[in-house]
C-alpha positions in Angstrom: 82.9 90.9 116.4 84.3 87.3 116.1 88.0 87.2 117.2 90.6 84.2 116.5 94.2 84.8 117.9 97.2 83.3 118.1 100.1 84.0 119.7 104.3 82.1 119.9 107.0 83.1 121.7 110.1 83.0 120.5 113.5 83.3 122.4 116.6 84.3 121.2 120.5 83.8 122.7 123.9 84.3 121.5 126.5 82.6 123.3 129.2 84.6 124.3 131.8 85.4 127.6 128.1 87.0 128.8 124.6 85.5 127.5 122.3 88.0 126.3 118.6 87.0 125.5 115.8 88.4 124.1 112.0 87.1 124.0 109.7 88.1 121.6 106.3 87.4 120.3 104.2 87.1 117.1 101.0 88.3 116.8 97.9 86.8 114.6 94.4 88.0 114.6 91.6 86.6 112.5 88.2 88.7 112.5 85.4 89.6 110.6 84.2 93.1 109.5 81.9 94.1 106.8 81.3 90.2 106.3 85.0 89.3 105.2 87.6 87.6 106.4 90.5 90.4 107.6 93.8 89.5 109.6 95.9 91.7 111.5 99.6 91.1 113.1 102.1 92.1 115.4 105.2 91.7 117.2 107.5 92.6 120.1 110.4 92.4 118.0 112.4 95.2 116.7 113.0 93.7 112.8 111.1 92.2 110.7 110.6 88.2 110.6 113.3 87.2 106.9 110.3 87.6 104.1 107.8 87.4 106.4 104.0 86.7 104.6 100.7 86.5 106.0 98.7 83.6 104.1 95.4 81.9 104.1 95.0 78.5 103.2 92.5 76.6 100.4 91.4 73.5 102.4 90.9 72.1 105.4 94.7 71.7 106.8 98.0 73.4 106.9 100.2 72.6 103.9 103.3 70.5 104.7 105.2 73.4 102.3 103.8 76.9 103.4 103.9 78.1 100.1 101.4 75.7 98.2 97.6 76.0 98.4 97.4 79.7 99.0 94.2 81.2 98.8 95.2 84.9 99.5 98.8 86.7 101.0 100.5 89.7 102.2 103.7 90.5 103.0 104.0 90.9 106.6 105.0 94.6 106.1 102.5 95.5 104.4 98.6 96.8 106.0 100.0 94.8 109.5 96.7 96.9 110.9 93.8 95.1 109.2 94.3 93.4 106.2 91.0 92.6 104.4 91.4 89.5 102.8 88.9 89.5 100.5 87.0 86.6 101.1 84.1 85.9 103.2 83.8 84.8 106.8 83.7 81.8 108.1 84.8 79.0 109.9 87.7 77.1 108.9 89.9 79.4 106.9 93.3 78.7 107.5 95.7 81.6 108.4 99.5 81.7 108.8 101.9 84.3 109.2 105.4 82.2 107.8 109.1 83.8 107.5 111.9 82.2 105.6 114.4 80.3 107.4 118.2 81.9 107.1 120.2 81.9 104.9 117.1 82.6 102.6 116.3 79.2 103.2 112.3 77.7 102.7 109.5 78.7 104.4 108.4 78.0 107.8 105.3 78.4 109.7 105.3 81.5 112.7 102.0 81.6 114.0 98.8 79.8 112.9 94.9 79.9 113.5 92.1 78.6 112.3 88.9 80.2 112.4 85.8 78.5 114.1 
């Protein structure tokens, strides 16, 4: 089975008469089974990333705005086990997971690979 993953890690802190932290990472797989491309996703955070989506790309780059050239998405959500995309394996797909910055701001980018 070919395997792409990408990981970030993420800290958060609220300033306060004590500091509290937190650290927390995102999860993005890219592999293939029965000859299409599938993604899978996880995190060690206890809520959910503000509409989080899982996309893949058309092209050969990311998007300066990760809402334009989408090829296929999920909500984050939504089959985080294996998702099966629905197109074909191969090299050079383009995969994000993106959340949208608060207050229900636009879209950022989370965690990207690109499969080889």
């Amino acid at each position: 089975m070919n395997e792409m993953v990408s990981t970030r890690h993420i800290t958060d802190q609220a300033q306060a008469v004590q500091t509290p932290s937190a650290s927390y990472t995102w999860y993005l797989s890219a592999y293939q089974l029965h000859g299409n491309l599938w993604l899978s996703w996880q995190t060690t955070a206890p809520f959910r990333a503000q509409q989080g989506q899982i996309m893949v790309y058309s092209g050969q780059f990311f998007p300066a705005n990760p809402q334009d050239n989408v090829r296929a998405w999920q909500w984050d959500n939504v089959s985080s086990n294996g998702w099966d995309t629905g197109l074909p394996w191969g090299s050079g797909w383009y995969c994000a997971w993106n959340a949208q910055r608060s207050p229900n701001g636009p879209y950022a980018y989370a965690v990207q690979v690109v499969t080889a």
